[in-house]
N, C-alpha and C positions, 0 to 999 in steps of 0.2 A: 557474521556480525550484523550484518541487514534487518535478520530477522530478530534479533533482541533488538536492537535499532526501534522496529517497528513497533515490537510491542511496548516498549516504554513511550514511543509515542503516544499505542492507543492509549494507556493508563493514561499517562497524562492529562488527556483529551477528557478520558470520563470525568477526573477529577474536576477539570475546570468546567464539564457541564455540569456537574451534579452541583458544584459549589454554586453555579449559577443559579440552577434551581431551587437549592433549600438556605439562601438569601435570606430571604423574607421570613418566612417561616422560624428561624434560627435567632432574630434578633425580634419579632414581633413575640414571640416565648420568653425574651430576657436571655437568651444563653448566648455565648462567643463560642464560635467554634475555633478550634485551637488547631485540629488537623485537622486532613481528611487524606484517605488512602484506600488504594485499590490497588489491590498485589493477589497475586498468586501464591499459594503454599502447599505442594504439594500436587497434587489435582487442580483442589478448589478452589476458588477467587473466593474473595473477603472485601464489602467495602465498606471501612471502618471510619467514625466520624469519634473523633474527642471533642467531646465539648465541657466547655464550664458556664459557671457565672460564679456572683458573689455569694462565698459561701460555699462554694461547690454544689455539685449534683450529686443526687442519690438514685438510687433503683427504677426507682416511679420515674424520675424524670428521664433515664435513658427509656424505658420501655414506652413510655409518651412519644419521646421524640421518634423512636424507632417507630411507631403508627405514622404518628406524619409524615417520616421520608419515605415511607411505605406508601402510603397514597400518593403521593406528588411522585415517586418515580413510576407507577404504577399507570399514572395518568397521562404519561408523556407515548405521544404514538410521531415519529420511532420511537423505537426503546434507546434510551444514550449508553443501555450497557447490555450488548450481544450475548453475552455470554452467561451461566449462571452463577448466581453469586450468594454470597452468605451476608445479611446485614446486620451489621454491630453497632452498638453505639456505648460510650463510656467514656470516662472521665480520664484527661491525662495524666491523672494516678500522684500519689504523693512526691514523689521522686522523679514530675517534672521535667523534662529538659528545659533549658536558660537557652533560646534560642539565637535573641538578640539583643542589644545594647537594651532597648525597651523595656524586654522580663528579666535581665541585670538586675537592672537599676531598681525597677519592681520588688525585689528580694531583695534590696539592702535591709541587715537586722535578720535576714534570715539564715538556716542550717544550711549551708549549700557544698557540696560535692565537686573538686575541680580537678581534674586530671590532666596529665602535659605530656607534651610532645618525647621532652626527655627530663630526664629526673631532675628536679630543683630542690637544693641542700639534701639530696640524699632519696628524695622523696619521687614518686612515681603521682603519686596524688595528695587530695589536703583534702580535709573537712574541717571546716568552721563556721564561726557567723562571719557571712559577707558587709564590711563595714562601710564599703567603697567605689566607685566604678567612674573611672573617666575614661576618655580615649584610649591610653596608652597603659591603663595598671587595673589591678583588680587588687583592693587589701582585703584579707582576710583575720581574723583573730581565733586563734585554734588551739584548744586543749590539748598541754602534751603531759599527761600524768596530774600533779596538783598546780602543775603551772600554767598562764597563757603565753601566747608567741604571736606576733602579731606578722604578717609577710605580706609582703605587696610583690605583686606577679606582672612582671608583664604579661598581657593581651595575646601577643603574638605565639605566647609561650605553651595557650593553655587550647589543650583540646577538645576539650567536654566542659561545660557545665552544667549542673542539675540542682534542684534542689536534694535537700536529704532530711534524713529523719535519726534526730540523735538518740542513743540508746545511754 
């Protein structure tokens, strides 16, 4: 246990130095960075950055930003990451995660994906447009054949949120 222990220490650590490092760089370009991760798969490490702005990002702007974290990691003596790694950079994709009350609220009006702990009226998960978000409820309004249904969830109830994308 020590040793998993230890290595999600180091991860973490890279995380918060790298996050430190491309700071500036990340908001002086206009982009929010949304994640950042350094994991292991398989063999190889991967340190992966999602970023957006308004609008979203496209190809040019990951393969830009990926030059800059390139230089600015490249430029730091020590190295803040020992080991070798793969650099990624991309967008955190249509389908989102709703992390916190903040990107909730953000997505009211939107398609969004909610899944629960345990089944509510029958159901394992919902998709609808999110109408709603306080402390304690999340309402949704949800196509069920030619009709709508409108449900209010408790919070405590719900395990994921994401956005989604309606077909």
């Amino acid at each position: 246990m020590d040793s998993i222990n230890k290595e999600v220490e180091a991860m973490s650590k890279v995380t918060e130095t790298v996050t430190e490092l491309t700071r500036d760089v990340i908001q002086k370009e206009g982009f929010e960075l949304f994640d950042l991760e350094f994991v292991k798969e398989g063999k190889n490490w991967f340190l992966r950055f999602y970023l957006d702005k308004p609008g979203g990002i496209d190809l040019d702007d990951c393969a830009f930003m990926s030059e800059k974290f390139s230089e600015i990691l490249d430029a730091q003596n020590p190295d803040p990451i020992p080991q070798a790694y793969f650099l990624e950079v991309s967008s955190p994709g249509a389908e989102r995660p709703l992390r916190n009350e903040e990107e909730l609220k953000a997505a009211i009006g939107s398609y969004v994906h909610l899944s629960f702990y345990q089944n509510i009226e029958g159901e394992k998960f919902l998709e609808g447009t999110l109408l709603s978000v306080d402390e304690e409820t999340v309402t949704l309004n949800v196509q069920i054949k030619t009709r709508t249904k409108e449900f209010t969830i408790e919070r405590k109830n719900i395990a994921k949120a994401r956005l989604a994308i309606k077909f």
